[in-house]
C-alpha distance (Angstrom), angle and dihedral (degrees) to the residues before:
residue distance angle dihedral
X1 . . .
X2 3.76 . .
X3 4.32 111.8 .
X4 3.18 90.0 160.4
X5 4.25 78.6 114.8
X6 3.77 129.8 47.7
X7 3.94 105.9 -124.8
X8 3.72 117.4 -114.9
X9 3.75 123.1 -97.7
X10 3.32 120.1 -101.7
X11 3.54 95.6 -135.5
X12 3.87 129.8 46.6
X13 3.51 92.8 -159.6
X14 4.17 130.5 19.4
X15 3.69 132.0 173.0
X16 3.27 112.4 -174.9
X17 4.41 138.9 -178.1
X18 3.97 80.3 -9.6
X19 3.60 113.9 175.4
X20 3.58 117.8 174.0
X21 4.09 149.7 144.4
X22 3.96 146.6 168.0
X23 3.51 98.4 -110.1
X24 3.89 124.1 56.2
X25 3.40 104.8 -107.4
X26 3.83 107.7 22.5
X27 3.69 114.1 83.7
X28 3.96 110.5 -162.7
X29 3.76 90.4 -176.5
X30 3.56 112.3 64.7
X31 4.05 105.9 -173.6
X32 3.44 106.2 -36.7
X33 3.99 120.5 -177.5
X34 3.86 123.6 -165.7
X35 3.82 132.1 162.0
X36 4.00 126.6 -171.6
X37 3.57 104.5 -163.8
X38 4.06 113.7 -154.3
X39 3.86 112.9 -81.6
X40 3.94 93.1 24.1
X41 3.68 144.7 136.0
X42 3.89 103.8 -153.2
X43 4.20 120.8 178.3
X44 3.69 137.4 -161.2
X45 3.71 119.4 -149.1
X46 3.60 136.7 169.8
X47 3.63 144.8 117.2
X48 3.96 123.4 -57.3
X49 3.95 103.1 -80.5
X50 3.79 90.4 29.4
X51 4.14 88.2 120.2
X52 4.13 90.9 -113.8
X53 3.55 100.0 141.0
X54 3.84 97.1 30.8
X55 4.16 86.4 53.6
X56 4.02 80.2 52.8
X57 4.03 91.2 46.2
X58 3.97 86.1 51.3
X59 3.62 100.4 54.4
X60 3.60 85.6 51.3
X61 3.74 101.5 49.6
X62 3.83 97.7 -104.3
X63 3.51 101.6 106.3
X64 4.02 118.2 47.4
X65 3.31 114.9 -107.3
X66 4.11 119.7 -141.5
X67 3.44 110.2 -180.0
X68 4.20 129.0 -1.7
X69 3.71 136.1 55.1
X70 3.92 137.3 -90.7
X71 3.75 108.9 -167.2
X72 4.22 122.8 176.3
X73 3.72 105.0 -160.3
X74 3.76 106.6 -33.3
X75 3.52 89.5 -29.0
X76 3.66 130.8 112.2
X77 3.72 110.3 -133.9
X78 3.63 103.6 166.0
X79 3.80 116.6 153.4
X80 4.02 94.8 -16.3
X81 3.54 110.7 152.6
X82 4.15 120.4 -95.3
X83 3.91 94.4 -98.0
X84 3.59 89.2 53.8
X85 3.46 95.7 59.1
X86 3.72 97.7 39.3
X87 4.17 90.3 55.0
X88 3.93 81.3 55.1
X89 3.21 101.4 53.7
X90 3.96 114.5 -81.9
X91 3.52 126.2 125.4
X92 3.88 124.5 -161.9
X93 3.63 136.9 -166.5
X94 4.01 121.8 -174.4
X95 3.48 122.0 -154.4
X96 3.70 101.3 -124.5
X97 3.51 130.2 43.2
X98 3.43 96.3 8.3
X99 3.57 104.8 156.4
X100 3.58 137.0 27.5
X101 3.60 103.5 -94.3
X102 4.38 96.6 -161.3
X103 3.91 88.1 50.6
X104 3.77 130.7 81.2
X105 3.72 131.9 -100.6
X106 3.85 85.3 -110.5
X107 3.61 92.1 44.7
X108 3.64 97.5 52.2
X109 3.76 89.8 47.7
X110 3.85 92.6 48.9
X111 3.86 87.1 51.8
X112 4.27 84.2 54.1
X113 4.20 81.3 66.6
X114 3.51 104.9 46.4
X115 3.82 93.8 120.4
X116 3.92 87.6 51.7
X117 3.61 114.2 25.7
X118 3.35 103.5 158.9
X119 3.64 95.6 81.0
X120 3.11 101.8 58.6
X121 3.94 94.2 124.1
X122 3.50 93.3 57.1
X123 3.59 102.9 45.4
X124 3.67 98.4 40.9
X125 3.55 83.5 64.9
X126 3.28 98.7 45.8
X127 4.17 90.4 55.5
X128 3.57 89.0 43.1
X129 3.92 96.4 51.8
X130 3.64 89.3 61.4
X131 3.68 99.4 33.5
X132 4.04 111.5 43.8
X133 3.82 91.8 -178.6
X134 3.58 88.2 63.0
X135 3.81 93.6 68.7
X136 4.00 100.8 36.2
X137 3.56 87.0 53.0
X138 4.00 107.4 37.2
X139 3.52 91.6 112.5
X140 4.41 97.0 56.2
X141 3.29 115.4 96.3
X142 4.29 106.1 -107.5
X143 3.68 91.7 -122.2
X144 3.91 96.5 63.6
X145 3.60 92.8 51.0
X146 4.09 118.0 100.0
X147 4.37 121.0 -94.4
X148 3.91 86.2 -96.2
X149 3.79 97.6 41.5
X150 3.99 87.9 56.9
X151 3.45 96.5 43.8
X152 4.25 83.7 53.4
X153 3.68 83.8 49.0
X154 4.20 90.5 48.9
X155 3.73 94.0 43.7
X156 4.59 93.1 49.4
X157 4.11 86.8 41.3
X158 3.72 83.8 59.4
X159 3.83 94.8 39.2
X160 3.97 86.7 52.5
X161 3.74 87.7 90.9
X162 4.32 94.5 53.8
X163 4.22 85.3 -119.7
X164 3.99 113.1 -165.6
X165 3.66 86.8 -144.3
X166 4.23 129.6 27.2
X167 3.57 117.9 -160.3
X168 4.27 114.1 -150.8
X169 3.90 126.3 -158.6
X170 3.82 107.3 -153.2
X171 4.05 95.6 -39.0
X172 3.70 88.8 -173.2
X173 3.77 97.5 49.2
X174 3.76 111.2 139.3
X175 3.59 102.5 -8.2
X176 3.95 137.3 124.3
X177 3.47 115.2 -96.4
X178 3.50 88.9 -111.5
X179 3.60 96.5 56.1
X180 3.82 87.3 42.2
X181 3.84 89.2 55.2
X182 3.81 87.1 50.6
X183 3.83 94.9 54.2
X184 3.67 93.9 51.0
X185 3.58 78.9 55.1
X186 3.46 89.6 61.5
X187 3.65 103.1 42.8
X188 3.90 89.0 54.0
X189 3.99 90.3 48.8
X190 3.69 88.1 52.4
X191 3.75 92.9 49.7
X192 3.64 94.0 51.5
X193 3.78 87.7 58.0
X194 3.78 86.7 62.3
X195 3.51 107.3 -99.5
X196 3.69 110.5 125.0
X197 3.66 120.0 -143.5
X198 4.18 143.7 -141.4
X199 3.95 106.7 -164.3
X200 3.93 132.2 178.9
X201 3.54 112.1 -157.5
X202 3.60 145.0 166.3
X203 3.42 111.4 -145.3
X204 3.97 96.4 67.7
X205 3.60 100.7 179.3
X206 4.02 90.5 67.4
X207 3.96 95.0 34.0
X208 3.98 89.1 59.9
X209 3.90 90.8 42.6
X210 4.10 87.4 64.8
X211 3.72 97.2 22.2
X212 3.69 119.4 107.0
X213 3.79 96.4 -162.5
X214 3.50 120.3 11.6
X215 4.06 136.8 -162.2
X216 3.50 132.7 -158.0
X217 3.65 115.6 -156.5
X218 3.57 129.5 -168.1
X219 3.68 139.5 172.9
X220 3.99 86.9 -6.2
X221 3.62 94.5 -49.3
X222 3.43 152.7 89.5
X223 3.89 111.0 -89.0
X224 4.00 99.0 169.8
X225 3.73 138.5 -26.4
X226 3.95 127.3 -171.2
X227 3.80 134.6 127.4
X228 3.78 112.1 -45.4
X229 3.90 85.5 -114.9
X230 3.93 85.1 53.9
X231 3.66 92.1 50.2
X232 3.77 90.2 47.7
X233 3.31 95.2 53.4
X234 3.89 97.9 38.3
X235 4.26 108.4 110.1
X236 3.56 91.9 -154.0
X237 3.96 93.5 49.5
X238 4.10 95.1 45.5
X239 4.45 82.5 47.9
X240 3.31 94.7 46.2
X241 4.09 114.0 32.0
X242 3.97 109.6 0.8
X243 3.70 94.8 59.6
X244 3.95 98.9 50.3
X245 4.06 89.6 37.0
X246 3.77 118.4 84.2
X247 3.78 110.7 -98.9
């Protein structure tokens, strides 16, 4: 049997028995577990409080992390700082302020590649090639541009850096449902491309109709995970989450 080769994870990304919170002394996450396997679409859901976004922020380094494990690959990441992870490989987009509204599109996307800015050719390209808007626009200043426009802008700033995995804070936040339909559209696009993705979002019933995996948080802890299909089609989840949750 040839060893000459460590076998692959079978993860890309694993958080595991995290428990973590702002303040010292108040953990909102309670023991959370996720896994992003390579090639998938994974969701969070949950009600408002559940500790979505601040399970997001920890697996980025945002949040302190107490007790549990982040590992990319065979890597332990736990608690390195945002630049760190982004050199490895890990993109993130926040769901507020998430780009600088008195620079350009091209600006914003050149400040996606500080860390590597010699390629800016190539990947400018790249983020144009699956975003035409990107390109007509580069010279607008972000902050004029529509709620879905700047999240386009967000999601190809973080792309800038060719992650293996993007991580997405409520993508869908306070947008039509058109435009929310259209940035689905984009996740998906950008998963076909072979970046996997780990998304929070609000509007369940369309996150688990993309999602390969999904997870339903609440009260800082995991309250079921399956297949989004599963999750669809689970009573208990529909009583429970899918009906209070926008759809």
């Amino acid at each position: 049997m040839d060893t000459s080769q460590a076998a692959e994870p079978r993860h890309l990304l694993l958080a595991d028995s995290v428990v973590a919170g702002y303040v010292k002394g108040i953990d909102i996450l309670q023991g959370c577990h996720l896994e992003v396997k390579p090639g998938e679409i994974v969701g969070i859901i949950g009600p408002n409080g559940a500790g979505k976004s601040t399970l997001l922020k920890a697996v980025f380094g945002l949040v302190p992390i107490r007790r549990g494990v982040v590992m990319f690959r065979d890597l332990d990441v736990t608690g390195r700082p945002a630049h760190e992870l982004v050199s490895l490989g890990i993109g993130y987009v926040p769901q507020r302020s998430n780009v600088f509204a008195s620079l350009t599109v091209e600006e914003n996307l050149r400040m996606g590649l500080y860390l590597d800015p010699q390629r800016w050719n190539e990947r400018f390209d790249y983020v144009t090639e699956q975003f035409t808007m990107l390109g007509e626009r580069r010279r607008q200043r972000a902050g004029s541009l529509s709620g879905g426009e700047r999240q386009v802008v967000a999601m190809a700033r973080a792309l800038m850096m060719d992650p293996e995995v993007l991580l997405l804070d409520e993508p869908s936040a306070g947008l039509s449902p058109a435009m929310q339909d259209e940035v689905f559209d984009h996740i998906t696009q950008v998963n076909e491309e072979g970046i996997s993705v780990l998304m929070v979002e609000q509007n369940a019933r369309r996150c688990l109709e993309i999602v390969t995996h999904g997870y339903v948080l609440d009260q800082g802890s995991n309250a079921y995970e399956g297949t989004g299909r599963a999750l669809l089609g689970d009573p208990k989840v529909t009583e429970m989450y899918l009906g209070t949750l926008a759809t």
